[in-house]
N, C-alpha and C positions, 0 to 999 in steps of 0.2 A: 493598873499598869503592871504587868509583868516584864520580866529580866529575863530574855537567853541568848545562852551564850552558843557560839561554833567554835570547839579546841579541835586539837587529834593530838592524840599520842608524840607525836614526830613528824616534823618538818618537812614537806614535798607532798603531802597527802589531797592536795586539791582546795584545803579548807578555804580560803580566801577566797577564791576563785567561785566557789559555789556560795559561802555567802553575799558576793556580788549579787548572785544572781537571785537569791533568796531576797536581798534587799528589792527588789522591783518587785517581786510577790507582795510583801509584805504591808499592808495598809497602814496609813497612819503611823509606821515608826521611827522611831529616832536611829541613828545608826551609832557605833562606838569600833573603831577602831582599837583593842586593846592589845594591840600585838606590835607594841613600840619598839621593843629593839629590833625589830624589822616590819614595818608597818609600809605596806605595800598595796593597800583599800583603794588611796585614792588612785590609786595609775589608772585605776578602771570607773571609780566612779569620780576622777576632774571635780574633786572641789572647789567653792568660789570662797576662800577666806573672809571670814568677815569680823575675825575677833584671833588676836595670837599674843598669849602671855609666857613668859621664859618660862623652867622648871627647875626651881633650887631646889637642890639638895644637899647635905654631905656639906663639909670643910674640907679647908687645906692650908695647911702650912705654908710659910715665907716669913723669910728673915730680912729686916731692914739692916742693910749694909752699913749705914751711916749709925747704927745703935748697938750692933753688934762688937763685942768687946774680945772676943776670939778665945773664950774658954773651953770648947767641944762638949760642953754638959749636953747639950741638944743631941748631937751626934752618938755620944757614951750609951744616953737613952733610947734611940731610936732603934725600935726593934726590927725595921723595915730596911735600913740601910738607905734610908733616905736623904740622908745629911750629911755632905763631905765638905769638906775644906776649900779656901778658894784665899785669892787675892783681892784686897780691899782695890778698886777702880781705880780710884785716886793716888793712894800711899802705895799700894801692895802688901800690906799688913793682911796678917792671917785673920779671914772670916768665914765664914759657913755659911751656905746656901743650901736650898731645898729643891731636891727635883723631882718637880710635880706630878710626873707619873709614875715616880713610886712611894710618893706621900699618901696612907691610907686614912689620912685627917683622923687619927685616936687622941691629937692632942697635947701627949703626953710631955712634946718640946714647947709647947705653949706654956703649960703650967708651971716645968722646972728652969725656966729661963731667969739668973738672974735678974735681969735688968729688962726683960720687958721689950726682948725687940723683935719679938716671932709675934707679924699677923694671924689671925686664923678666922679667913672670912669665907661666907656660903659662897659654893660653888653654883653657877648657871649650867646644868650637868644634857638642857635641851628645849624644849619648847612644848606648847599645846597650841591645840587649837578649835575653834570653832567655826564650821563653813555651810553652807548651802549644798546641796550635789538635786541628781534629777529626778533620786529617790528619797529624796526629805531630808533634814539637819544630819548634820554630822560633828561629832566630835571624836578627836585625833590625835595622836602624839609625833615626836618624833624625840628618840634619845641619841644625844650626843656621842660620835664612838668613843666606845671603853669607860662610858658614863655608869654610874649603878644606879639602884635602885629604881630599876622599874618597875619592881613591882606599885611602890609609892604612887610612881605615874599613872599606872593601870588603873589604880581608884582613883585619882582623882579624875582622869577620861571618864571612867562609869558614874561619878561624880557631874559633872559638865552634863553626859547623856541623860540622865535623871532628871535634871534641873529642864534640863529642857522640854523632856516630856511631860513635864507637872505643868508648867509653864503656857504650852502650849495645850493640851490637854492632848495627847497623843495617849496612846494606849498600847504601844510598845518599843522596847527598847531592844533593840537586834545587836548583840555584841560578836564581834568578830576575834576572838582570844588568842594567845600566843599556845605554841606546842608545847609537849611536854609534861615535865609536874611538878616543876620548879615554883620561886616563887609567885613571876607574873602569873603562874595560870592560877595560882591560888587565891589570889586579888583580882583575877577576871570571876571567878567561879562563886566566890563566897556569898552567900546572899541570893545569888538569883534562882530561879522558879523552876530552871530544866534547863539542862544540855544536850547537845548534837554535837556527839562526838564523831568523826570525816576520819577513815581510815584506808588501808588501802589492801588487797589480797598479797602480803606478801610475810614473810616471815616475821621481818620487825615492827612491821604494820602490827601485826594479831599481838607480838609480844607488848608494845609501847601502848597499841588500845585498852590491855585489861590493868594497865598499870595506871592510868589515865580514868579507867571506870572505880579503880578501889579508890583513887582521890574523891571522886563522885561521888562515891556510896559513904566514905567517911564526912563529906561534907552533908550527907542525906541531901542530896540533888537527883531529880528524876535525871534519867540518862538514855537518850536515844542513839541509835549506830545507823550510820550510810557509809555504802561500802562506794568507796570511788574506783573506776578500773576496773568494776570484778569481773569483769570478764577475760582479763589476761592470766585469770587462773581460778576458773570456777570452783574448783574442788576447796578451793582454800577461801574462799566468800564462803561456803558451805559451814566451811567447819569455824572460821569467825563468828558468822551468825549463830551458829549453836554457843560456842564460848560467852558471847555478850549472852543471851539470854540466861546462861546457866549464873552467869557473872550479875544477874537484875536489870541488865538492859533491854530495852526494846528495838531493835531491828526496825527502821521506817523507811525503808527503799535503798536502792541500790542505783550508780550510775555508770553508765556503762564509760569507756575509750571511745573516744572521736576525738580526732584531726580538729574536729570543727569547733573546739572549746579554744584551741590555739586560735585559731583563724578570728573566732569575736574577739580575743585579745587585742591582738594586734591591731583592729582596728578600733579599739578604746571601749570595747562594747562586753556589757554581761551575754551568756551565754542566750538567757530570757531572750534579750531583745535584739541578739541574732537571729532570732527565731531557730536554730540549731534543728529543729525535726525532732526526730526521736530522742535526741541530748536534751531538748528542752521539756521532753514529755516525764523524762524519770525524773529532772529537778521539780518538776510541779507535783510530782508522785510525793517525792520526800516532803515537798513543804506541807502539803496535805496529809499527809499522815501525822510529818510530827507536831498538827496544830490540835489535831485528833488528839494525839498521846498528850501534848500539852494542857491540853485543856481537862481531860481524864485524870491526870497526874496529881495526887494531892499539895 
């Protein structure tokens, strides 16, 4: 079983959108949504849920009103400015509350509480899941807004995708990664076989791809480039595909602008099974290339 992954650099580069359509290439795989704080897989590929567990992570603070003695030791402590004062419900006696979105669960009014009236319970910070779609299993997140740690989410998705293709006896595991080079792409990336980095011919395309290849290369992950658009500025495809190669990447196709990639959208469909014409000939170019370099790849 091998692991790959689709990042880019930065956010609007096409990525999703082509691995949609990658997904219906792709024999026997599992799919993985790993780009939970904006996971946007299924609009295109309509999953049938068949399996959905929360995702805890993280604490948080709260103070029982009824236990609270109105010392301010919690508040004194609170590095966050989390903790102010209030009126007890009942009496109007001075007690303290916690306001939840700027409580960074460190704890620290848990511990120096006299008496023991600050909760501090895990947080449901989102959800997983696992579904059906028309291109084989899937497994998916979604994180809660202004939730962390998604990178945590990220592996346990690649976690889910794995199980499944062992299980099933599949023989690949197609992830769709978050941008960037923060931490979810570092928990999409770590581990797997080769990436297909999706960039675009534009200034901060070329700059966000070679920063996105040194995560790569420090992960020792093979690294393939698809330039998305390049034809709204050839000269700058040109000089990308020289950078990635000088940068250890390999170059596995290019796709062009068309209208026509909107148009299968909107009507729920990968670009593949619009049948798109010549859009749909450069994504079979890339997948074919990068199973080539995949497979070459140590």
């Amino acid at each position: 079983m091998k692991e790959l992954v689709v990042i880019s650099g930065k956010g609007g580069t096409g990525k999703t959108s082509l691995t949609a359509s990658l997904a219906g290439l792709a024999p026997n795989a599992v799919l993985a949504d790993c780009d939970v704080d904006a996971a946007d897989l299924h609009l295109i590929l309509a999953p049938d849920i068949r399996r959905r567990e929360d995702f805890r992570s993280g604490h948080r603070a709260s103070i029982r009103a009824a236990d609270c003695i109105g010392c301010g030791r919690c508040a004194a402590l609170c590095r966050y400015n989390a903790i102010a004062p209030a009126a007890h419900p009942s009496d109007g006696a001075r007690v303290f509350t916690v306001e939840a979105g700027a409580c960074e669960g460190c704890g620290v009014c848990v511990w120096n509480c006299p008496v023991n009236a600050i909760d501090f319970e895990e947080q449901v910070c989102g959800a997983w899941f696992v579904s059906d779609t028309r291109h084989g299993p899937m497994a998916h997140a979604r994180l809660a807004p202004g939730a962390e740690n998604s990178g945590k989410l990220v592996s346990l998705v690649r976690e889910q995708a794995r199980e499944i293709a062992k299980r099933e006896n599949r023989d690949l595991v197609l992830v769709d990664g978050p941008p960037g080079t923060g931490c979810p792409v570092i928990a999409a990336l770590t581990g797997a076989h080769g990436v297909l980095v999706v960039t675009e011919p534009t200034v901060s395309g070329a700059h966000d791809l070679l920063r996105v290849l040194a995560l790569a290369g420090h992960l020792k992950i093979p690294a393939a480039v698809c330039i998305n658009k390049w034809d709204i500025q050839p000269e700058q495809a040109d000089r990308i595909e020289a950078a990635a190669r000088a940068a250890g990447a390999t170059p596995v196709g290019r796709v062009r602008y068309d209208k026509a990639a909107t148009a299968a959208q909107r009507r729920g469909l990968t670009i593949i099974e619009a049948d798109a014409n010549s859009l749909a000939d450069d994504i079979r170019t890339v997948w074919k290339q990068w199973m080539d370099f995949a497979k070459e790849a140590p």
